[in-house]
Backbone as CSV, one residue per row, in Angstrom:
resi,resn,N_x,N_y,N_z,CA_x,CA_y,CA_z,C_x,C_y,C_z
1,UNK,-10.112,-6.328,9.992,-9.756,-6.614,8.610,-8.852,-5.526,8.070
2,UNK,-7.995,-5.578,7.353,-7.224,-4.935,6.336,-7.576,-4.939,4.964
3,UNK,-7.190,-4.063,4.482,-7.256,-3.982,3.190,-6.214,-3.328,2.496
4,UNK,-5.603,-3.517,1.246,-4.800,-2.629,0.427,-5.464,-1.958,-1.254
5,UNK,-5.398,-1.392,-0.990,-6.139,-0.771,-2.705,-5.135,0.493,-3.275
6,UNK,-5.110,-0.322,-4.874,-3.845,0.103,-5.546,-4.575,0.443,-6.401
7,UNK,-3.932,1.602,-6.939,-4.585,2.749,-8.221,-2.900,3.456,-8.724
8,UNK,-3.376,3.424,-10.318,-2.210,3.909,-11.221,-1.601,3.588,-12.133
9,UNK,-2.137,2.300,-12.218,-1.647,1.743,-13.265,-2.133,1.971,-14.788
10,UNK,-1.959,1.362,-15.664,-2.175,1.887,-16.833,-1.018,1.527,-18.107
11,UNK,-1.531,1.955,-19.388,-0.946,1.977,-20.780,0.241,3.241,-20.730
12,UNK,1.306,3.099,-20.684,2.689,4.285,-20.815,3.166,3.589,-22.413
13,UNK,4.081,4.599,-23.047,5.223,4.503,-23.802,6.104,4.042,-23.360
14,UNK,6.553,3.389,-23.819,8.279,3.423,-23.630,9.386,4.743,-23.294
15,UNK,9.662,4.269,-22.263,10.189,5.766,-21.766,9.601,6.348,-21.182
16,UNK,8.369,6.421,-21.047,7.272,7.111,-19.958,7.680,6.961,-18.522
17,UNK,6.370,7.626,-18.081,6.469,7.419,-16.278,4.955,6.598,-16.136
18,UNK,5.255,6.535,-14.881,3.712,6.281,-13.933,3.951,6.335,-12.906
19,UNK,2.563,6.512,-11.852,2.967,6.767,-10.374,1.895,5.916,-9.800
20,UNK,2.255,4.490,-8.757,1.655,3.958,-8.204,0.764,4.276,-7.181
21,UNK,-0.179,3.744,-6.149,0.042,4.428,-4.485,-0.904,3.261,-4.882
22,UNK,-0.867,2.824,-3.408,-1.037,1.817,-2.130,-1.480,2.207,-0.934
23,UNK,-3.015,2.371,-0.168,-3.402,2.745,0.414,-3.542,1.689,1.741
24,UNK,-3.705,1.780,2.793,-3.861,0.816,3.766,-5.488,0.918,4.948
25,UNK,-5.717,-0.033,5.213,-7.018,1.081,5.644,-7.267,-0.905,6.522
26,UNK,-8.204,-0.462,7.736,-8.629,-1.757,8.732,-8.212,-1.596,10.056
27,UNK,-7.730,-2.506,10.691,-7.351,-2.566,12.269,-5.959,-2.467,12.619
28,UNK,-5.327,-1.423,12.000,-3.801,-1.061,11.388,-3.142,-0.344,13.127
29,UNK,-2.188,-1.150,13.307,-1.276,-0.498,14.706,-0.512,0.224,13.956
30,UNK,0.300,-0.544,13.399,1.491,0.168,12.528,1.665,-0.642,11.566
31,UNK,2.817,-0.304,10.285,2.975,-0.803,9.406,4.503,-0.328,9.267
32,UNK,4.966,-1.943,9.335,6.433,-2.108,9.540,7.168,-2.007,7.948
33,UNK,6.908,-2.853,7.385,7.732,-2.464,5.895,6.699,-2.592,4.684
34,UNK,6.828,-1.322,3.859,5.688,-1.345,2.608,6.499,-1.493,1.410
35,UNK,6.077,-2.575,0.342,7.228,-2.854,-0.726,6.020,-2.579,-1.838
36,UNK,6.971,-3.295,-3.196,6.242,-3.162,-4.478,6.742,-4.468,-5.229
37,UNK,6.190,-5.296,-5.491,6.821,-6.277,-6.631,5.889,-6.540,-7.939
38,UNK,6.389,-7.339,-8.763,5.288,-7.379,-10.072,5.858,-8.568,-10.416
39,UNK,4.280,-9.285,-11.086,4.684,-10.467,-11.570,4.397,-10.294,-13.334
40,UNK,5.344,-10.397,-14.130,5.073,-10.713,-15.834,4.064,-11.812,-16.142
41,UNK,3.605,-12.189,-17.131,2.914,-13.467,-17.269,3.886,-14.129,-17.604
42,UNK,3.303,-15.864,-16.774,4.170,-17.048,-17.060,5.735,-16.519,-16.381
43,UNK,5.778,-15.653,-15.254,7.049,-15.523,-14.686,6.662,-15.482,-12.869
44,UNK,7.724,-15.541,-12.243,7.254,-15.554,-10.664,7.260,-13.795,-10.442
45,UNK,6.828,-13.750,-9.585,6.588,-12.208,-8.704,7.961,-11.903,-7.931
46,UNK,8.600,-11.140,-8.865,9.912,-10.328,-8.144,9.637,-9.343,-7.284
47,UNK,10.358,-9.307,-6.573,10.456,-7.443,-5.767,10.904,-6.539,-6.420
48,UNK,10.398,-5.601,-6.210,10.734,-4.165,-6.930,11.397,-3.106,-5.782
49,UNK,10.907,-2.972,-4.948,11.457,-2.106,-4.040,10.648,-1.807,-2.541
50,UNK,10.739,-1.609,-1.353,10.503,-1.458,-0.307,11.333,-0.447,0.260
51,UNK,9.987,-0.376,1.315,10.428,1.153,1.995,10.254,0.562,3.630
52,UNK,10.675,1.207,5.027,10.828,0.831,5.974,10.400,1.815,6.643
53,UNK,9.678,2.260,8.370,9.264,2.542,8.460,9.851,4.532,9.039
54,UNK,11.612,3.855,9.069,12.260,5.022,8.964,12.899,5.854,7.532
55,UNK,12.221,5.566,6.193,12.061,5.956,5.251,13.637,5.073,4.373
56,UNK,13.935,4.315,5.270,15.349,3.383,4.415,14.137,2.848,3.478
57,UNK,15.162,2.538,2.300,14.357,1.747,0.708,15.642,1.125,0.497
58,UNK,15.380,0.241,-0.232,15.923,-0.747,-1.305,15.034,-1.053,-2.270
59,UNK,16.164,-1.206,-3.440,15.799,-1.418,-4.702,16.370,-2.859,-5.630
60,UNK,15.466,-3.575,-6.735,16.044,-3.801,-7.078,16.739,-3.565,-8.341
61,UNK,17.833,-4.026,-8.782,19.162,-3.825,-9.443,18.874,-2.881,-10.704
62,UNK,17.446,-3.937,-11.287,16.810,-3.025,-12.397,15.982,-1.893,-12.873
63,UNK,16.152,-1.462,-11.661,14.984,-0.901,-10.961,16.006,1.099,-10.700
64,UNK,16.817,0.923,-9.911,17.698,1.719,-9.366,17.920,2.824,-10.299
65,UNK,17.660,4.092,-10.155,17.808,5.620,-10.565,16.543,5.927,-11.432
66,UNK,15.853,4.558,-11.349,14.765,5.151,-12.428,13.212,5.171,-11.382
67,UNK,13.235,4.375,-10.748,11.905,4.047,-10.201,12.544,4.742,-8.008
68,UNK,11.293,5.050,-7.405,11.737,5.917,-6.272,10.074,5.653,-5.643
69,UNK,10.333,5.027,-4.131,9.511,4.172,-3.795,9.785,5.165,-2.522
70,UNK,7.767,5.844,-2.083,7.756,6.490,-0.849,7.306,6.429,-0.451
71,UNK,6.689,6.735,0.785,5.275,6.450,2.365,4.935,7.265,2.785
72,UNK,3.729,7.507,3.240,3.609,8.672,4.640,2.619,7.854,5.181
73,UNK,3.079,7.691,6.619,3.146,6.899,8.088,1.579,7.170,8.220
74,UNK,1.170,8.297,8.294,-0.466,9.113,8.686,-1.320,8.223,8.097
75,UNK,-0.686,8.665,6.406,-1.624,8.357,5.346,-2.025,6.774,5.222
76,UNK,-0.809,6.062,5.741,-1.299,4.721,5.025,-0.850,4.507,3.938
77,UNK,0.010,4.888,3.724,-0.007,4.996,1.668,1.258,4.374,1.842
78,UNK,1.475,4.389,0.684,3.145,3.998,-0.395,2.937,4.258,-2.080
79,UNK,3.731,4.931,-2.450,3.673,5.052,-3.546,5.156,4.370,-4.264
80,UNK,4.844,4.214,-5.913,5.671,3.664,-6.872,5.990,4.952,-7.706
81,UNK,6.910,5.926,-8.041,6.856,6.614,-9.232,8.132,5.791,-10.177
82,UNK,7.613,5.757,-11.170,8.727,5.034,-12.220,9.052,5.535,-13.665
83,UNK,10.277,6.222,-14.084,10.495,6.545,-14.976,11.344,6.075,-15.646
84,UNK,11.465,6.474,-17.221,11.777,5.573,-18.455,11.773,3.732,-18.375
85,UNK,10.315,3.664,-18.486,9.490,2.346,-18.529,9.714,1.754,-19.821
86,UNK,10.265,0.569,-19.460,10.783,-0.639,-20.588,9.463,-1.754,-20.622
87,UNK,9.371,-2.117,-22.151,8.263,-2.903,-22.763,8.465,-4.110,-21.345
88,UNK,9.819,-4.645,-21.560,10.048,-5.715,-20.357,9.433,-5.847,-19.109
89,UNK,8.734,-4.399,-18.773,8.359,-4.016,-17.497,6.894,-4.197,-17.257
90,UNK,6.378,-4.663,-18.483,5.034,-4.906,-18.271,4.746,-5.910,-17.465
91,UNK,3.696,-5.669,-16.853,3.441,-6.996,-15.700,2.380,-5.845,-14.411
92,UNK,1.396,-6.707,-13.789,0.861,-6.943,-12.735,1.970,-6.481,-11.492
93,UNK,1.652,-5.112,-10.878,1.799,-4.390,-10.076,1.328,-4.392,-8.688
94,UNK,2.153,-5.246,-7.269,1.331,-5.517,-6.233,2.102,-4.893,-5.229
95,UNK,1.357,-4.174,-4.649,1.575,-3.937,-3.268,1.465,-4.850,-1.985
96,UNK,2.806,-4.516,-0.533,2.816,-5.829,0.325,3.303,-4.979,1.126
97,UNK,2.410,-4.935,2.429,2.645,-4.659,3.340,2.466,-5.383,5.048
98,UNK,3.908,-5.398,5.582,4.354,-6.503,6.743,3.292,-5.089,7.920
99,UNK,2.103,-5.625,8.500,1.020,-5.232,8.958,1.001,-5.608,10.135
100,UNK,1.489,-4.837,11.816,1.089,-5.015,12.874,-0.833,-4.980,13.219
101,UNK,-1.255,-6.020,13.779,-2.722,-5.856,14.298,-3.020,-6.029,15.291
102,UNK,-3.911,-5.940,15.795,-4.322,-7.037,17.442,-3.765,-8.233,17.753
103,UNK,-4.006,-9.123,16.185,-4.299,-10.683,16.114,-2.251,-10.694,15.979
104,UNK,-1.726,-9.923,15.695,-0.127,-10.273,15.367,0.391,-9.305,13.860
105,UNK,1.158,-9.448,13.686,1.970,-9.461,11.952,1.807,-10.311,10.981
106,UNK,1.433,-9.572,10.275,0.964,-10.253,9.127,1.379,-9.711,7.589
107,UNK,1.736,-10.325,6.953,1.944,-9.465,5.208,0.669,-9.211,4.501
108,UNK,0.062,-8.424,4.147,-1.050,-8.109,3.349,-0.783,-7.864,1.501
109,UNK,-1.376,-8.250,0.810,-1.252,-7.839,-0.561,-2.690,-6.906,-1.033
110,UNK,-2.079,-6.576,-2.121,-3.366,-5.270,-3.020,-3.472,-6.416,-3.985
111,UNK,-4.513,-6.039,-4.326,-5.126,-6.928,-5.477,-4.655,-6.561,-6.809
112,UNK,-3.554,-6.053,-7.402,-2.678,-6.068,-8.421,-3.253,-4.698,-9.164
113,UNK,-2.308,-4.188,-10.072,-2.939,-2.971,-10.891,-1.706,-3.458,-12.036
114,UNK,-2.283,-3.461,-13.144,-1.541,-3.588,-14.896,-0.975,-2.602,-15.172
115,UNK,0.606,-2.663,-15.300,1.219,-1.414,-16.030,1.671,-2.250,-17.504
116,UNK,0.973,-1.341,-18.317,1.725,-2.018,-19.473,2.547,-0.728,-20.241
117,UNK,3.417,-1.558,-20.948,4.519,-0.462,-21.760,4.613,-0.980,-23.056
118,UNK,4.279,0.019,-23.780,4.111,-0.222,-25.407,3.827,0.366,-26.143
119,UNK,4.740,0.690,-27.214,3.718,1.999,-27.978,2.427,1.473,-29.443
């Protein structure tokens, strides 16, 4: 079994920061690409950014100089740090990670963490 468990989320200002992480933990060979997306209410679940297992990232568009998406291979982890946070940005925070196992590859999700932005 796998698991992902996400911690960090929370109430920011506008303009604030926060710092995600995404832990990985089960019958883990390796872990090929670890991302971040969020879904708003009443909207679909965009991507936010992914990391690869040679530390390449992509971002997306809205995302770029403010938010900086990282890993360590050992740990299992991935983290989100995100600065000057827009009200717009509120939404359900999920971690997804493309998960080598015994049984094959597989994508795994975290069970969501709430960032809200508002003063």
């Amino acid at each position: 079994q796998v698991q992902l468990v996400e911690s960090g989320g929370g109430l920011v200002q506008p303009g604030g920061s926060l710092r995600l992480s995404c832990a990985a933990s089960g019958s883990i060979l390796s872990i090929y690409v670890m991302g971040w997306y969020r879904q708003a209410p009443g909207k679909q679940r965009d991507l936010v950014a992914t990391i690869l297992g040679d530390g390449s990232t992509d971002y997306a568009d809205s995302v770029k100089g403010r938010f900086t998406i990282a890993r360590d291979n050992a740990m299992k982890t991935v983290w989100l740090t995100m600065h000057s946070l827009e009200p717009e940005e509120t939404a359900v925070y999920y971690c997804n990670d493309r998960i080598a196992t015994m049984g094959g590859a597989y994508d795994y999700w975290g069970q969501g963490t709430q960032v809200t932005v508002s003063s």
